[in-house]
N, CA, C and O of each residue as an XYZ file, in Angstrom:
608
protein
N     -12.731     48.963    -34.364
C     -12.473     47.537    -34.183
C     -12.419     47.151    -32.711
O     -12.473     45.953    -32.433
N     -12.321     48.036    -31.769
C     -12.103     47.898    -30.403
C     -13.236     46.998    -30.082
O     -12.939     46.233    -29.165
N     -14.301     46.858    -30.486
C     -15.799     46.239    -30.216
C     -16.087     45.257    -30.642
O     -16.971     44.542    -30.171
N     -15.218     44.928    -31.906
C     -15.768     43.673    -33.122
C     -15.877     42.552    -32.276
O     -16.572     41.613    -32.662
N     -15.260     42.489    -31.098
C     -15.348     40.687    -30.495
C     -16.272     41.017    -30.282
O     -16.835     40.259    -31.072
N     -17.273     41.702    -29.735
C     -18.135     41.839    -28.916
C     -19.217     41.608    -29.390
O     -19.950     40.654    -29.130
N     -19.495     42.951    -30.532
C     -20.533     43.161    -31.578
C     -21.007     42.267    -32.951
O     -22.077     41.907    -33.442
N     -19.503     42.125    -33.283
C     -19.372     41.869    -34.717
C     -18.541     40.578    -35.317
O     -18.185     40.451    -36.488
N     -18.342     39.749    -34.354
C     -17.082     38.823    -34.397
C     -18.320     37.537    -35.170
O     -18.074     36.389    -34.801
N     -19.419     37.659    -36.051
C     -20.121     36.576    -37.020
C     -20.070     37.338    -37.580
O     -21.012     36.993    -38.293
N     -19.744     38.325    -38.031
C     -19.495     38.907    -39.376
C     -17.958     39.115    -39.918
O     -17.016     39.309    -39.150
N     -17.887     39.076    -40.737
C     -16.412     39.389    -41.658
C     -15.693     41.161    -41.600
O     -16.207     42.061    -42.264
N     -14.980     41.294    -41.076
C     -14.853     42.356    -40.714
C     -14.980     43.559    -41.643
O     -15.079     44.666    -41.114
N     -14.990     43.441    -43.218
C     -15.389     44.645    -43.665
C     -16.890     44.473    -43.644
O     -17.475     45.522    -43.913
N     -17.532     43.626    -43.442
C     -19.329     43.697    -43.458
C     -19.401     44.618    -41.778
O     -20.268     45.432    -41.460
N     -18.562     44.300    -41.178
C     -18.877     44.916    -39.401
C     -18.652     46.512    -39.663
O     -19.445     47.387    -39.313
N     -17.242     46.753    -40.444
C     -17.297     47.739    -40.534
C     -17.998     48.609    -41.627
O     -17.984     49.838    -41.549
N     -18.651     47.895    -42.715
C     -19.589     48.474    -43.343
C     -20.824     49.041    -42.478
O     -21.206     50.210    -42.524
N     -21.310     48.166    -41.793
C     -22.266     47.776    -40.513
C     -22.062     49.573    -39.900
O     -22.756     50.501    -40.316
N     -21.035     49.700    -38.929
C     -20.638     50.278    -38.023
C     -20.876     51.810    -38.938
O     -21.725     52.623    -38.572
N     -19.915     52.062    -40.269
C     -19.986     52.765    -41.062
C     -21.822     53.987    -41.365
O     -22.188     55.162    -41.343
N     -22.389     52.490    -41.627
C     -23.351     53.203    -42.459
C     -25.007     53.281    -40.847
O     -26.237     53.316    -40.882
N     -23.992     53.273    -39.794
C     -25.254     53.521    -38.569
C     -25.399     55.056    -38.180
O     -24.601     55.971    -37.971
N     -27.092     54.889    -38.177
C     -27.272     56.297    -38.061
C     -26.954     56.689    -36.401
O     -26.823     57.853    -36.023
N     -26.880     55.771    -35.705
C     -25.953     56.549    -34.357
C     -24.822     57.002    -34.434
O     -24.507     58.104    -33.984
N     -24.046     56.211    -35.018
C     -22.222     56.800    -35.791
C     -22.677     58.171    -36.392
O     -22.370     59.202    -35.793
N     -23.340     58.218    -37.461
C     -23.701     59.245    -37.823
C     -23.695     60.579    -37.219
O     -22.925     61.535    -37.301
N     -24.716     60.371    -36.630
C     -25.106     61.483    -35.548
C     -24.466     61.391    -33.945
O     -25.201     61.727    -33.016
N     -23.341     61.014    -33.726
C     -22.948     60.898    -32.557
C     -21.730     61.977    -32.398
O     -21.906     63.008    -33.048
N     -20.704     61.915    -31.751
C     -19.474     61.930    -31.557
C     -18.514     61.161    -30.777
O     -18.757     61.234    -29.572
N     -17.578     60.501    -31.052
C     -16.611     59.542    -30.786
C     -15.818     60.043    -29.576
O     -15.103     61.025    -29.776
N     -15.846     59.412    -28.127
C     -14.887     59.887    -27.455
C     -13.559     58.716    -26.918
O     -13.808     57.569    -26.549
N     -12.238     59.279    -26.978
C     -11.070     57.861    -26.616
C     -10.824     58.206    -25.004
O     -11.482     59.058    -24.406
N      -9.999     57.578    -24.532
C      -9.176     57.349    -23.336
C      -7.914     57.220    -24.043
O      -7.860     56.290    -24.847
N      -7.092     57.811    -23.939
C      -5.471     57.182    -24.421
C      -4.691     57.255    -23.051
O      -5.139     57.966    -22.151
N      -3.621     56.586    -22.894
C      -2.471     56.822    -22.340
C      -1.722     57.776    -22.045
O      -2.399     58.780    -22.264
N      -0.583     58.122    -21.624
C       0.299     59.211    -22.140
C       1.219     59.477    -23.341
O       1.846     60.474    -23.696
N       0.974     57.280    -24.229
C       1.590     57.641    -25.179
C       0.903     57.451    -26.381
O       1.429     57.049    -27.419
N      -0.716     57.849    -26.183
C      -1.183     57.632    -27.045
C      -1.524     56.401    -27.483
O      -1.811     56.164    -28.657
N      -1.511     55.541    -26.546
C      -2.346     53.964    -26.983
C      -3.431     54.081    -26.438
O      -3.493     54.635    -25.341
N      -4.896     53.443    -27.254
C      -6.066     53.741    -26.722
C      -6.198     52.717    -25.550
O      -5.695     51.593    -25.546
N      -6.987     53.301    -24.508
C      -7.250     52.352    -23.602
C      -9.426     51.864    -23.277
O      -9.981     50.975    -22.632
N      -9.908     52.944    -24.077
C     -11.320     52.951    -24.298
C     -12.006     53.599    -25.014
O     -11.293     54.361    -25.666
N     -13.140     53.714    -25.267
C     -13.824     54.698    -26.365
C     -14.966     54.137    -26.359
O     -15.206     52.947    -26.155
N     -16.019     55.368    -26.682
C     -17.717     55.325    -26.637
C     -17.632     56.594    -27.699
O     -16.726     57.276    -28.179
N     -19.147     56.533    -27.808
C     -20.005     57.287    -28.523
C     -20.843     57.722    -27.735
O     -21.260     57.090    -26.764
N     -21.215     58.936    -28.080
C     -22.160     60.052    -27.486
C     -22.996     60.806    -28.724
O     -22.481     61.417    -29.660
N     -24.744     60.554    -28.422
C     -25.362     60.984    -29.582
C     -26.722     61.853    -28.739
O     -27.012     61.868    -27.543
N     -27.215     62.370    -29.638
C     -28.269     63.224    -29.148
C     -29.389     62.520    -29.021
O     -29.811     61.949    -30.027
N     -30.293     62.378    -27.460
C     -31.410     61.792    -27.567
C     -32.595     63.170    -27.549
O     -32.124     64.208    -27.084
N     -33.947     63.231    -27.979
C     -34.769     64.369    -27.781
C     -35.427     63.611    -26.676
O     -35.346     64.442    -25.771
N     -35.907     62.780    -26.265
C     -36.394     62.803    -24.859
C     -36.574     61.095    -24.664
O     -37.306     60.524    -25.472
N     -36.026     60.442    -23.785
C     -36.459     59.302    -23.074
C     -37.930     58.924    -22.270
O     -38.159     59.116    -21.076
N     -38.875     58.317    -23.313
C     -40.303     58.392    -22.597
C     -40.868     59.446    -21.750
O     -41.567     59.296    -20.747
N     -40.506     60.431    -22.243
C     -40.827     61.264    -21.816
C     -40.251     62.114    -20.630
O     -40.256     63.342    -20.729
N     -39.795     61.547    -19.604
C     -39.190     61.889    -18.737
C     -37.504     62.398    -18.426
O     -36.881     62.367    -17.365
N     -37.135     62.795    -19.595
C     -35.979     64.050    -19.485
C     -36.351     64.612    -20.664
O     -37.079     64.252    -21.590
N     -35.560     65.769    -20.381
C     -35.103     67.078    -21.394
C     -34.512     66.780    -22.411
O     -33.797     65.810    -22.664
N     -34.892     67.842    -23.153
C     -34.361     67.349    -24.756
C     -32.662     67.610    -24.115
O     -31.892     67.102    -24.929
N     -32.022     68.125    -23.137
C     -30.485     67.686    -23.454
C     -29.864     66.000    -22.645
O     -28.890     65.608    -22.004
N     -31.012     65.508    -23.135
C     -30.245     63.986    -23.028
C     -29.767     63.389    -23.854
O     -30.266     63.519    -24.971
N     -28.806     62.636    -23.718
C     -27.834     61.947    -24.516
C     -27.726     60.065    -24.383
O     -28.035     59.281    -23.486
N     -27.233     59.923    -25.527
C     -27.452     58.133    -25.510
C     -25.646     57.899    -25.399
O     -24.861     58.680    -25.936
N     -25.401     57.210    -24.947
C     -23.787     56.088    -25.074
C     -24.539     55.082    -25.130
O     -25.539     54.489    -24.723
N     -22.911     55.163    -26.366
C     -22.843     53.511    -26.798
C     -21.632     53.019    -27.421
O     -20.685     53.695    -27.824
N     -21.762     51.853    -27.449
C     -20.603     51.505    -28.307
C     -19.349     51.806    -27.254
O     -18.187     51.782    -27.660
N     -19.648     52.061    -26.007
C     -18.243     51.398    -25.061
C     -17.568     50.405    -24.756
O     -17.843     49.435    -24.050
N     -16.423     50.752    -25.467
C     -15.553     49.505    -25.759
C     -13.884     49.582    -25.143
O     -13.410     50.700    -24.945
N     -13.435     48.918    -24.992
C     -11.805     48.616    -24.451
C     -11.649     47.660    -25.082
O     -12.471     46.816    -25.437
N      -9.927     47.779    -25.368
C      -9.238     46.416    -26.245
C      -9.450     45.628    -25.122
O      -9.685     46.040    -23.986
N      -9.318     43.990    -25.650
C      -9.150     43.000    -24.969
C      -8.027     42.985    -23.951
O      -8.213     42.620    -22.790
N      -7.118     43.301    -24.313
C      -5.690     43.055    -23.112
C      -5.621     44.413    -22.252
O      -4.760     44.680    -21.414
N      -6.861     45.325    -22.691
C      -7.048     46.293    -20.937
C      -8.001     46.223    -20.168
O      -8.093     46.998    -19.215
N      -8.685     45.513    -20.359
C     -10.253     45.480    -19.714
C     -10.048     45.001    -18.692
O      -9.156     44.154    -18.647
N     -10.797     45.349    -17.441
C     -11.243     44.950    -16.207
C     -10.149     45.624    -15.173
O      -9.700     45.110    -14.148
N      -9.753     47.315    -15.901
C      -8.614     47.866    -15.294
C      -9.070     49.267    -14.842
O      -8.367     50.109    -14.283
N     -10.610     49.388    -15.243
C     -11.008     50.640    -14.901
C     -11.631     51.256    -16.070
O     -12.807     51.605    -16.177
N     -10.460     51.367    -17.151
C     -10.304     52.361    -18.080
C     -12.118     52.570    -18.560
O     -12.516     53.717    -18.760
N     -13.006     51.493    -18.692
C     -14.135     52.161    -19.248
C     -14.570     53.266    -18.239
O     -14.919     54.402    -18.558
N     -14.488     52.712    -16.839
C     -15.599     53.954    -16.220
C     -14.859     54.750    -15.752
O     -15.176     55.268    -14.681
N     -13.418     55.172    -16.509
C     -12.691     56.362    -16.071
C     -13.304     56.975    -17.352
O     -13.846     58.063    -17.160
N     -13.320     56.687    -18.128
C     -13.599     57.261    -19.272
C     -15.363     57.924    -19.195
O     -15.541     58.998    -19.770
N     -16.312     57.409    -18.650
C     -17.578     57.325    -18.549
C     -17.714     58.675    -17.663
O     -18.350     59.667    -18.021
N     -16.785     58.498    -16.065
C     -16.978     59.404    -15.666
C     -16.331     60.794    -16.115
O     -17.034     61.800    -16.016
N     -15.220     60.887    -16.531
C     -14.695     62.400    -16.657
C     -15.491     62.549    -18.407
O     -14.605     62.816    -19.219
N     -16.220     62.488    -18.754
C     -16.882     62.413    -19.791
C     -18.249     62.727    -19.381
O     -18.947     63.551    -19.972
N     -18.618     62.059    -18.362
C     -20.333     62.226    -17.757
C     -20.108     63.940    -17.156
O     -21.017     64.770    -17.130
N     -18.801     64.168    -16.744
C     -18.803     65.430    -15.563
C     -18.781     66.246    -16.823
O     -19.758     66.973    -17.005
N     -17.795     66.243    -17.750
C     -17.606     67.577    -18.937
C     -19.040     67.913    -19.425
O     -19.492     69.056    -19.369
N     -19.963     66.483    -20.074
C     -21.081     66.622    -20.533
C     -21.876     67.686    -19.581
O     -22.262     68.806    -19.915
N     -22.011     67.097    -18.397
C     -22.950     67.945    -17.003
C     -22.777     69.280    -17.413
O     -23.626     69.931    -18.022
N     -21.467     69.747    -17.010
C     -20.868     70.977    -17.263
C     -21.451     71.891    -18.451
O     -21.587     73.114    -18.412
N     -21.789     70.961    -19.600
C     -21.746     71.516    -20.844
C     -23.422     71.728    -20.618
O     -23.768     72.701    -21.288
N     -24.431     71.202    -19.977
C     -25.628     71.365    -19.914
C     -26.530     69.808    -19.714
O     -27.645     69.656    -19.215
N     -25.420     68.569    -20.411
C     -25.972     67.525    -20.483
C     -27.029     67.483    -18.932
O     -26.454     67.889    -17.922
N     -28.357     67.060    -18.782
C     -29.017     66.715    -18.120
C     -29.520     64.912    -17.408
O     -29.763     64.488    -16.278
N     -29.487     64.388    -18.594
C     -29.381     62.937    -18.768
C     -28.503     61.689    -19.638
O     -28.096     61.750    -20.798
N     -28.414     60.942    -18.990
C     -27.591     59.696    -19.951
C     -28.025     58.935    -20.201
O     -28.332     58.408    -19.131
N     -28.422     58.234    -21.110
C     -28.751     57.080    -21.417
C     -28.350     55.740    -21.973
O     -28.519     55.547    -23.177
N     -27.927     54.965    -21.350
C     -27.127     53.663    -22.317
C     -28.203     52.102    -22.155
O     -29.141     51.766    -21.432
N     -27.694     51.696    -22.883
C     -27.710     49.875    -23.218
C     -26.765     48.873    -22.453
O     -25.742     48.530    -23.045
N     -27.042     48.304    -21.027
C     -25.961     47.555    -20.796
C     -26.208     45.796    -21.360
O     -27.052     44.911    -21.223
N     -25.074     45.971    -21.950
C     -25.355     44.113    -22.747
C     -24.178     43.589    -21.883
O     -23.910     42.441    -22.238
N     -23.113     44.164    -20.539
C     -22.422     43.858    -19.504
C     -23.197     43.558    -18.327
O     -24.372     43.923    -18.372
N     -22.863     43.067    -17.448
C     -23.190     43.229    -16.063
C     -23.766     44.816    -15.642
O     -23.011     45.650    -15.140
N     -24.981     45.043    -15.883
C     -25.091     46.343    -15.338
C     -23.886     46.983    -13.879
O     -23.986     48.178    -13.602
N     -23.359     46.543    -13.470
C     -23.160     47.006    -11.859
C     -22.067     47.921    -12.506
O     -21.985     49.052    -12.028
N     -21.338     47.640    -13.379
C     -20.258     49.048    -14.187
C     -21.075     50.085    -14.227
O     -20.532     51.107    -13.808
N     -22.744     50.292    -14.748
C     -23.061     51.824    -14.998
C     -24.022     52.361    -13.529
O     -24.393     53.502    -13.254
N     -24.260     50.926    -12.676
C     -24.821     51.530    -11.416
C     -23.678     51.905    -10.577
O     -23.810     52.906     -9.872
N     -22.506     51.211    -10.546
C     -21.616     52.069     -9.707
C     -21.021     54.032    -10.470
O     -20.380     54.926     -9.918
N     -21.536     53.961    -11.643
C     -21.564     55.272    -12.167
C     -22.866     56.194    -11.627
O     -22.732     57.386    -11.347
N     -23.899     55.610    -11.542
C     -25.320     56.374    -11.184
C     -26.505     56.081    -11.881
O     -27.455     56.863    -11.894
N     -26.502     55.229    -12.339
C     -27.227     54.829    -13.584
C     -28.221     53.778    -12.841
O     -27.719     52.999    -12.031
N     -29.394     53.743    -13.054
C     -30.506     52.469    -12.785
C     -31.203     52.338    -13.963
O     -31.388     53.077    -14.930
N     -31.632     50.958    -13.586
C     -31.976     50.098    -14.867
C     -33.606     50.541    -14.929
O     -34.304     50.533    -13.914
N     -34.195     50.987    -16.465
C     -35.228     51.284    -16.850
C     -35.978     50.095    -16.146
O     -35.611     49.099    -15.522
N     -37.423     50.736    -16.587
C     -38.735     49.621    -15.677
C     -38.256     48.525    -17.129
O     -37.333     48.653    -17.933
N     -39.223     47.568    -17.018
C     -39.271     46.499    -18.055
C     -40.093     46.793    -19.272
O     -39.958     46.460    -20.449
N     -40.872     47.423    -18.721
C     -41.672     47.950    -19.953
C     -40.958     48.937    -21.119
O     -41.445     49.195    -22.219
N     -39.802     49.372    -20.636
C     -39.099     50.238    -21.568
C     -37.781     49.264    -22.041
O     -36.637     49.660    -22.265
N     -38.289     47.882    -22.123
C     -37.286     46.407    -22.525
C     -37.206     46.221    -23.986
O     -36.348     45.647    -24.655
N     -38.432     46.913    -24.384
C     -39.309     46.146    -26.250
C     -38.012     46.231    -27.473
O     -37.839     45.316    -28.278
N     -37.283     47.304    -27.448
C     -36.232     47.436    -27.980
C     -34.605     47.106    -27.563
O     -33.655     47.359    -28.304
N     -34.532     46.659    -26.587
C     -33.406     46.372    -25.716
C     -32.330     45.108    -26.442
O     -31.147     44.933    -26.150
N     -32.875     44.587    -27.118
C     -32.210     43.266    -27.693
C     -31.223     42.530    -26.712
O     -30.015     42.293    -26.683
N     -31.887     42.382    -26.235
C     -30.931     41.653    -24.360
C     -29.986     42.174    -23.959
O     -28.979     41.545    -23.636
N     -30.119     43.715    -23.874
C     -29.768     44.664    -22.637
C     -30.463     45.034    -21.760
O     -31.617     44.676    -21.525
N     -29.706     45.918    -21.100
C     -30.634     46.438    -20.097
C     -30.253     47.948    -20.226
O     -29.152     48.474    -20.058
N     -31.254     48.417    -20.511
C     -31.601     49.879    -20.684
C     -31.330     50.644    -19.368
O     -31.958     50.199    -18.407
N     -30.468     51.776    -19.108
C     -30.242     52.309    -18.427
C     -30.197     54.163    -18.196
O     -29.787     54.967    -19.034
N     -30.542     54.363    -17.330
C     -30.496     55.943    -16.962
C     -30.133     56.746    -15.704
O     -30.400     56.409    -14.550
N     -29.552     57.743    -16.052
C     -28.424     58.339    -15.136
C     -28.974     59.898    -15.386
O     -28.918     60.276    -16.556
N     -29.476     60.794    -14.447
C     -29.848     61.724    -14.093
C     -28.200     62.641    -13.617
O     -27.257     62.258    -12.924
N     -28.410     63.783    -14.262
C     -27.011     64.844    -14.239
C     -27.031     65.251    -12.143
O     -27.882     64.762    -11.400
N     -26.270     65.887    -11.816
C     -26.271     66.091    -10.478
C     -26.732     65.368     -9.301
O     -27.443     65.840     -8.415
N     -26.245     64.119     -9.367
C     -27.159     63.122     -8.664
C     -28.441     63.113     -8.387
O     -28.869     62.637     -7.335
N     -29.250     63.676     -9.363
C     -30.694     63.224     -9.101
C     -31.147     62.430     -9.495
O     -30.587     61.902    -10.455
N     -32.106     62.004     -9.126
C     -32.990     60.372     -9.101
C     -34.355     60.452     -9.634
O     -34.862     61.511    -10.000
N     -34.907     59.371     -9.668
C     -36.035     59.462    -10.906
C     -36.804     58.820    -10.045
O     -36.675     57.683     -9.592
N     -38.040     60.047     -9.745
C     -39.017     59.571     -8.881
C     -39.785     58.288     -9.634
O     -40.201     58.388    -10.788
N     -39.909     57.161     -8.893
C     -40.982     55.944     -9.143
C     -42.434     56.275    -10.007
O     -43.116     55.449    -10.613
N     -42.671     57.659     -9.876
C     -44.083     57.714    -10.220
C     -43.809     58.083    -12.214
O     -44.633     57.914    -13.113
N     -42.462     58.573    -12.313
C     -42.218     58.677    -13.585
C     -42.037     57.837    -14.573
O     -42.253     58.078    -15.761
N     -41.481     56.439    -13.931
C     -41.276     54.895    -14.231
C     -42.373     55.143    -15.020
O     -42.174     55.601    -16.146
N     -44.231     54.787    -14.397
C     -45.643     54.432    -14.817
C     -45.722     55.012    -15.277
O     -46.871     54.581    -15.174
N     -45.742     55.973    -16.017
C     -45.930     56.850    -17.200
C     -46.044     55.754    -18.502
O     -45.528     54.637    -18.483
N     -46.820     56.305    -19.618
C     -46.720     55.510    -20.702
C     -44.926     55.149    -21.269
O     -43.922     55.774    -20.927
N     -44.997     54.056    -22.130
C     -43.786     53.522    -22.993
C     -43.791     55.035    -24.353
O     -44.636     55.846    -24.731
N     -42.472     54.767    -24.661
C     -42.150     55.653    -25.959
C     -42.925     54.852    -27.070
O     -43.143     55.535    -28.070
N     -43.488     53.284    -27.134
C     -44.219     52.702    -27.812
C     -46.111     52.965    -28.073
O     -46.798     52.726    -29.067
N     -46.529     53.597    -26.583
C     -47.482     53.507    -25.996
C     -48.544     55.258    -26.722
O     -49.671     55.517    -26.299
């Protein structure tokens, strides 16, 4: 429910959470929180397996989504505390790439490391902005951008 204003607030909340329920990213993801020290949540995303972003990463890239904070904590950090000690464990674990959807102000996942896909990788975006974040601060040479679309 942390998301429903966001996502789901024209739908009736058991249709959102039917919605939320029966998605094959939920599915195949895993759920990560932020709590407190006393156990009140302060954020939470999803982390799912991508096999390759147009080509240009390794099958150990990964999609976020569904990052969310309650209403009465937001604009306190808590998402991109959560993003980063989450981005570093992933690294650690082998993760190579990230991939998200910003339907925010991108500048939350570029001050993480993240730049916004070319436009051509827009077709599915539903007025986000598609984003990618390379493990160990590396960067994504320009010439990889022109490469064909995952459509193409």
């Amino acid at each position: 429910m942390m998301g429903y204003d966001a996502w789901g607030a024209e739908l009736p909340v058991e249709m959102y959470l039917d919605s939320c329920q029966a998605s094959y990213k939920y599915k195949q993801g895993t759920f990560y929180v932020l709590q407190d020290d006393f156990g009140k949540l302060l954020s939470s995303c999803i982390v799912y397996p991508l096999t390759a972003f147009g080509g240009v990463v390794s099958e150990r890239a990964v999609g976020i989504g569904s990052l969310a904070t309650p209403a009465q904590q937001r604009h306190r950090g808590f998402a991109t505390l959560l993003l980063a000690m989450l981005m570093e464990r992933l690294e650690a674990e082998g993760v190579d790439a990230f991939f998200i959807h910003s339907d925010i102000h991108p500048r939350l996942y570029e001050n993480l490391g993240f730049a916004p896909a070319p436009e051509k990788c827009y077709d599915k975006s539903e007025g986000t902005i598609p984003m990618l974040r390379l493990a160990g601060d590396r960067s994504i040479a320009p010439e990889l951008w022109q490469g064909p679309t995952p459509a193409e």
